[in-house]
C-alpha positions as a Python dict, from the first residue, in 0.01 Angstrom:
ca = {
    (1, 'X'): (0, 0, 0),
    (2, 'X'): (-226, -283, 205),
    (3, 'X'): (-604, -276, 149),
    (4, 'X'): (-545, -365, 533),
    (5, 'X'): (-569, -58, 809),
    (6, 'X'): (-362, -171, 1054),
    (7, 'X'): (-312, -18, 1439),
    (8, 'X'): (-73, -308, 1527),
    (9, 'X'): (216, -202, 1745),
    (10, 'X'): (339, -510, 1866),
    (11, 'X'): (707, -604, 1871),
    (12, 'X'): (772, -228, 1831),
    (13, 'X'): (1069, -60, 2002),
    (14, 'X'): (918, 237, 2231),
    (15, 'X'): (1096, 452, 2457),
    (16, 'X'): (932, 699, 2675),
    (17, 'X'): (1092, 996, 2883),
    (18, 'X'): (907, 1083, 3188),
    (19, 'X'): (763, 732, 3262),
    (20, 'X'): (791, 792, 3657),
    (21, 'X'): (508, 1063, 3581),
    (22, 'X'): (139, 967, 3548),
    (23, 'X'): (109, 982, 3157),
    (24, 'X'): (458, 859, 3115),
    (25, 'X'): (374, 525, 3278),
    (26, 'X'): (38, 525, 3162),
    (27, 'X'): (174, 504, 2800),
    (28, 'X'): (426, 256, 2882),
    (29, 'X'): (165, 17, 3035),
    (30, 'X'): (-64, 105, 2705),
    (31, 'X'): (213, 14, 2465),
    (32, 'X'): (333, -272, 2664),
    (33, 'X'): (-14, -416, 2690),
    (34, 'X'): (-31, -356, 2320),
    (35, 'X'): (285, -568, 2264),
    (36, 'X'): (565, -360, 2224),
    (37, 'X'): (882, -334, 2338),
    (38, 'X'): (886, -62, 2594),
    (39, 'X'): (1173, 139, 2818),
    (40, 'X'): (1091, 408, 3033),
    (41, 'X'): (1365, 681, 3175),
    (42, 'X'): (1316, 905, 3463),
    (43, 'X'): (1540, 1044, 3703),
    (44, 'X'): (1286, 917, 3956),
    (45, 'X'): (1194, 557, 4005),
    (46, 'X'): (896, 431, 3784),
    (47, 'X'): (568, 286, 3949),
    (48, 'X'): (613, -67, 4113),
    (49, 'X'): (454, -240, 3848),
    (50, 'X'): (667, -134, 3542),
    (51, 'X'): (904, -351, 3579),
    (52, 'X'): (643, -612, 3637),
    (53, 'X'): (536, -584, 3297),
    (54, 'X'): (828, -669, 3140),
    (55, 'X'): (872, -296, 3071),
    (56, 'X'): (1251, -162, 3087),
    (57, 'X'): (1358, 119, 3308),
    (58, 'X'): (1658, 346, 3286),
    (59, 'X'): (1757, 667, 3512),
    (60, 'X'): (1824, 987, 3261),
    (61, 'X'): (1803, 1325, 3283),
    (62, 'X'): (1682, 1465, 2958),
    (63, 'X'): (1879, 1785, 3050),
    (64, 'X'): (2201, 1657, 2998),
    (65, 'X'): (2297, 1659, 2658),
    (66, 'X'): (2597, 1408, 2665),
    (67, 'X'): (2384, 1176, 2894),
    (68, 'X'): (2121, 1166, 2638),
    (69, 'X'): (2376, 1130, 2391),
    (70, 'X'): (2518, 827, 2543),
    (71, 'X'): (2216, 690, 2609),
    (72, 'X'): (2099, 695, 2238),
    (73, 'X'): (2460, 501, 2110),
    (74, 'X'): (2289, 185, 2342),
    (75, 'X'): (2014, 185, 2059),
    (76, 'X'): (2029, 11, 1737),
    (77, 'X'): (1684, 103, 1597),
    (78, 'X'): (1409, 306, 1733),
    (79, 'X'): (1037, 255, 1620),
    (80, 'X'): (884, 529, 1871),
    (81, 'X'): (954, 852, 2084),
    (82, 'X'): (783, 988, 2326),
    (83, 'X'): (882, 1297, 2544),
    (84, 'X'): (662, 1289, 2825),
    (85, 'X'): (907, 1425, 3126),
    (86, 'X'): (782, 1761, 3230),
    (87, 'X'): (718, 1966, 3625),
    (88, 'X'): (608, 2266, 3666),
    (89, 'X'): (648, 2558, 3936),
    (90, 'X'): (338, 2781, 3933),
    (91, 'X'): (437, 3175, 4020),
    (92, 'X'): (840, 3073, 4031),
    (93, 'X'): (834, 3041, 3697),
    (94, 'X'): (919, 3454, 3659),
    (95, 'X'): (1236, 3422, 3833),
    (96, 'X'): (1477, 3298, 3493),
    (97, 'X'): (1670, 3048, 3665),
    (98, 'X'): (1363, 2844, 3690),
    (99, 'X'): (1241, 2963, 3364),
    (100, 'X'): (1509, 2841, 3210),
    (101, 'X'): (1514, 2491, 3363),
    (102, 'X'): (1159, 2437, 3295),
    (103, 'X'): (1192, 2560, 2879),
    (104, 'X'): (1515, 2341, 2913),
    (105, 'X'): (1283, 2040, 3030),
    (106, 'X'): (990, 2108, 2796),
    (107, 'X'): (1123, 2181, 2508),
    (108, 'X'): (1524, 2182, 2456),
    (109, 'X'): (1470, 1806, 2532),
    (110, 'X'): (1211, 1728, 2231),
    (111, 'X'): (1534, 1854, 2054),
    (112, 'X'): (1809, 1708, 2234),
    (113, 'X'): (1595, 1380, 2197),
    (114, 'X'): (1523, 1377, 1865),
    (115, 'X'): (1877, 1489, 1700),
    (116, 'X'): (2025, 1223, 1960),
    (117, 'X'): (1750, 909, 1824),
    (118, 'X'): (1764, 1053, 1446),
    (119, 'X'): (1965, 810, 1283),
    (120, 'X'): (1772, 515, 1482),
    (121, 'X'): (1411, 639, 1403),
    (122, 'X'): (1542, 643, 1065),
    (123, 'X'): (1664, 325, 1033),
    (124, 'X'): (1329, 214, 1143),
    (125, 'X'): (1144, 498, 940),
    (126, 'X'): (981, 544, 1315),
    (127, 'X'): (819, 834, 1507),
    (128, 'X'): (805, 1089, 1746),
    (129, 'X'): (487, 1185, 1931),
    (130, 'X'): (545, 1504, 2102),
    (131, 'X'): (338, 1615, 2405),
    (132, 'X'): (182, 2004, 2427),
    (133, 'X'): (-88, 2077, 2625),
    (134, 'X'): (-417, 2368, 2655),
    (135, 'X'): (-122, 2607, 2715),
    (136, 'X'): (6, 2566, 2362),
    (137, 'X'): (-251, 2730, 2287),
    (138, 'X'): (-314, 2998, 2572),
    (139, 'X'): (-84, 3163, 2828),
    (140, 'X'): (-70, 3117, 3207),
    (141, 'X'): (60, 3413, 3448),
    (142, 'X'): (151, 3140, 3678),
    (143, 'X'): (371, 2907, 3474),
    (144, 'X'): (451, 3109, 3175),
    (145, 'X'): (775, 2926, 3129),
    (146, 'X'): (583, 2576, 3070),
    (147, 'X'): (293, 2752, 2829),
    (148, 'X'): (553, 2927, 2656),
    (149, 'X'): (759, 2575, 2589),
    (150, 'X'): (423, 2399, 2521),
    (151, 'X'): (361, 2675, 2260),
    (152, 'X'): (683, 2645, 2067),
    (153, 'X'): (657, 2216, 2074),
    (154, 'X'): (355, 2280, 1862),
    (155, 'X'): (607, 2506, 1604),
    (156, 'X'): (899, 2257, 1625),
    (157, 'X'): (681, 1932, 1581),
    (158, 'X'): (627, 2128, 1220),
    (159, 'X'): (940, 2186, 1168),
    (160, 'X'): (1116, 1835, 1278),
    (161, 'X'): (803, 1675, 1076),
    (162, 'X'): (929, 1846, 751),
    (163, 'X'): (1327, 1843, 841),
    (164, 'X'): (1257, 1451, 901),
    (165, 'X'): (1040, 1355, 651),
    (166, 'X'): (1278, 1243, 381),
    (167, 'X'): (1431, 1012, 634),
    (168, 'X'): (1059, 859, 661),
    (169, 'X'): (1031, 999, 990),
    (170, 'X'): (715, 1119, 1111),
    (171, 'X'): (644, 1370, 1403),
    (172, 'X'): (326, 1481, 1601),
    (173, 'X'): (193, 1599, 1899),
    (174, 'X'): (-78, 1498, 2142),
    (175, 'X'): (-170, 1846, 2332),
    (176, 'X'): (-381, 1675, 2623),
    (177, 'X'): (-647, 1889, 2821),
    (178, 'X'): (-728, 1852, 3203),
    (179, 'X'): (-565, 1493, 3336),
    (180, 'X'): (-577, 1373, 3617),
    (181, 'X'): (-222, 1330, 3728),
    (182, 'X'): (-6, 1462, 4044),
    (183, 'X'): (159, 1749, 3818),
    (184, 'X'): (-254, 1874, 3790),
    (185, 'X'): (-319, 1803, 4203),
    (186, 'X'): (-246, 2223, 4276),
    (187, 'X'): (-450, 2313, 4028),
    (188, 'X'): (-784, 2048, 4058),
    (189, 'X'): (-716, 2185, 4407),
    (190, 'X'): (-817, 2517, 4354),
    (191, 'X'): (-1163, 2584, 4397),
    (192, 'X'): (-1181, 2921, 4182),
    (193, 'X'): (-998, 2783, 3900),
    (194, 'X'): (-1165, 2435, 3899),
    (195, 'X'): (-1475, 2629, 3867),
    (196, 'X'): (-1326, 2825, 3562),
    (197, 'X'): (-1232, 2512, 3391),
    (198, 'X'): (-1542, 2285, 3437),
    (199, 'X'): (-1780, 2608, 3306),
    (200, 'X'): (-1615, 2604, 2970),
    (201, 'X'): (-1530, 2178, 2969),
    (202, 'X'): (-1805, 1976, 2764),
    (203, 'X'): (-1684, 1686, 2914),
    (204, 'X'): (-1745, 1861, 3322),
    (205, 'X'): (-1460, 1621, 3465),
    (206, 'X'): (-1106, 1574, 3496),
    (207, 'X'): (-950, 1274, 3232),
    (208, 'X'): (-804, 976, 3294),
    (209, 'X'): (-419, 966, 3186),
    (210, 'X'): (-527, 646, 3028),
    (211, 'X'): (-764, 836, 2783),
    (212, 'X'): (-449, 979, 2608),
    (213, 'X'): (-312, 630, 2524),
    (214, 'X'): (-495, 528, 2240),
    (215, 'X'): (-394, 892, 2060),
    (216, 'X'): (-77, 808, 2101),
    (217, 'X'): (-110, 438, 1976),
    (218, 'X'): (-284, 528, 1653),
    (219, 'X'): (29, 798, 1656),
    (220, 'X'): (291, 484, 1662),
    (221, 'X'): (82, 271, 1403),
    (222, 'X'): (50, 213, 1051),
    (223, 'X'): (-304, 363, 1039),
    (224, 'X'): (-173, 726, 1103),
    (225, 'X'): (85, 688, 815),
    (226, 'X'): (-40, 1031, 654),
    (227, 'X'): (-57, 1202, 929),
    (228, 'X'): (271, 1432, 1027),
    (229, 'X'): (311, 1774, 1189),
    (230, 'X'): (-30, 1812, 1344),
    (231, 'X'): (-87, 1867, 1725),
    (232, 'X'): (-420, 1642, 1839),
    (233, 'X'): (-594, 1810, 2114),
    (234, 'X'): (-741, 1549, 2394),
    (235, 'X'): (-921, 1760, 2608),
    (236, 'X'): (-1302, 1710, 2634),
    (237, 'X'): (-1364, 1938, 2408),
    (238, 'X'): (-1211, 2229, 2573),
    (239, 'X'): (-1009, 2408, 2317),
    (240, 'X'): (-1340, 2404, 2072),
    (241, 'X'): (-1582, 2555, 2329),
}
């Protein structure tokens, strides 16, 4: 082992799922800016400025499992995985049809993903870095089909983390708290529930997508080395208070 800590992730091979969303492409710019190799897949177009930064884009839909498949052959090596693609539908969620496509989203893709990239994370002894949320942690009447698949990434990060490990695989979680993105716009604009969250947040504001990024870049570097099957909250404080 080197005396050296090192947080380096330049000329590493990321790919990110959801990088049309606002923590997907803040990731991508994070890890491009940080020199790695990044590609991004959506089934929406990314930001304008993706592509500007030398970052790769691809359309995929995570919930097709011979897409994903196919997708993975293209791929010699992998160093890093990140499953950021994710919606909800706050008080649809009850009907199962849409329960089902959201669970299929949130958390049959970490699966689909990761058996589909195995053999390349392996040949690079790489990483996954899952995404949870507050809701892994506590339910939600309104979307209980995204806190119940944000609850169970938190149980299969373990178990992919200990399935993977001879392979020199290692698998986490970042579980962020309250971002500012467009998936959080309903909910920053409710005045009753804003109020809820801000009385029990130490931090009294909504993050910065950006705030996540250098979790996940100590996730993807030789300095977190020991660290595999844990879920890091980034939330403010929220989930201690």
């Amino acid at each position: 082992m080197s005396s050296k800590i090192s947080f380096d992730v330049s000329q590493k091979s990321v790919l990110i799922t959801g990088g049309g969303g606002g923590i997907g492409s803040t990731f991508a710019r994070a890890f491009a800016a940080a020199g790695a190799r990044v590609t991004v897949t959506d089934i929406k177009p990314p930001p304008a400025d993706i592509e500007e930064l030398g970052i790769s884009s691809e359309v995929l839909d995570v919930t097709d499992n011979d897409a994903v498949e196919r997708f993975s052959e293209r791929f010699q090596k992998l160093d890093v995985l990140i499953h950021c693609a994710g919606f909800i539908v706050p008080f649809k969620e009850h009907q199962i049809e849409v329960f089902e496509r959201v669970v299929d989203v949130h958390l049959f893709a970490n699966m689909r993903l990761a058996a589909a990239f195995r053999n390349q994370l392996a040949a690079s002894r790489g990483c996954i870095i899952n995404i949870g949320s507050m809701y892994s942690y506590f339910g939600n009447a309104r979307i209980p089909a995204y806190a119940a698949a944000k609850t169970a990434v938190v149980s299969l990060t373990k178990s992919l983390a200990i399935a993977y490990a001879d392979e020199g695989i290692r698998v986490n979680a970042i579980a962020p708290g309250w971002i500012d993105t467009e998936i959080s716009k309903g909910a920053q604009g409710d005045e009753a529930f804003n109020e809820k969250v801000m009385d029990r947040l130490p931090s009294k504001r909504w993050s910065d997508p950006m705030e996540l990024a250098g979790t996940a870049l100590f996730l993807a570097s030789p300095a977190s080395s020991l660290i595999n099957g844990v879920t890091i909250p980034v939330d403010g404080g929220y989930v201690a208070s």
